[in-house]
N, C-alpha and C positions, 0 to 999 in steps of 0.2 A: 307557528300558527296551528292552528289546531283543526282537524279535520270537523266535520258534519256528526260525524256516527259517535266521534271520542266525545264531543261536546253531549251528545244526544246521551251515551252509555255515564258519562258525571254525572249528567241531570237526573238519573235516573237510581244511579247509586249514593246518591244526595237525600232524594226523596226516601226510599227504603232507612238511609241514617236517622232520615226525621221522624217518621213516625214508629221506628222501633225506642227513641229519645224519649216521643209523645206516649208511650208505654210505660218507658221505664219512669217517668216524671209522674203520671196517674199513681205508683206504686209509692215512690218516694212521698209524696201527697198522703196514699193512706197509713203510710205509716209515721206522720210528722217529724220528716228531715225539711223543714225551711228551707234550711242552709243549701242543700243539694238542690231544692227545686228551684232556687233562685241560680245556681250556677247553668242548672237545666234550661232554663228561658231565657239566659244568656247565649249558651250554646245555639238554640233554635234560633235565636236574632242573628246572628251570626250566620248560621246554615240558611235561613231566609233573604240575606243578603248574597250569600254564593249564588243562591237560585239565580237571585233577577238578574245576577251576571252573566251568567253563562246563556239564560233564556234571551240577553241583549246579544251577548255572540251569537248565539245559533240565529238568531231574528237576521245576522247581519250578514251568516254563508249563503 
């Protein structure tokens, strides 16, 4: 089971993953990698999904 603060320090180093992604995805965009930015907005569906997870655990200590 996972403490309060561990649950709260994921959420937190989740969020910095994502929009340092949301960064490097703007770049890949101006430089026409497709290919990248669709593996990129995969990744963030995916890292969007952690969230609502862990924000259902912390909802739940």
């Amino acid at each position: 089971m996972l403490t309060k603060d561990t649950v709260q320090q994921r959420i937190a180093e989740l969020k910095m993953d994502y929009i340092n992604l949301q960064g490097d995805m703007e770049k890949l965009e101006s430089l026409g990698h497709a290919g990248s930015v669709q593996q990129a907005v995969e990744r963030l569906e995916k890292m969007e999904a952690q969230l609502a997870q862990l924000n259902k655990q912390l909802a739940a200590l």
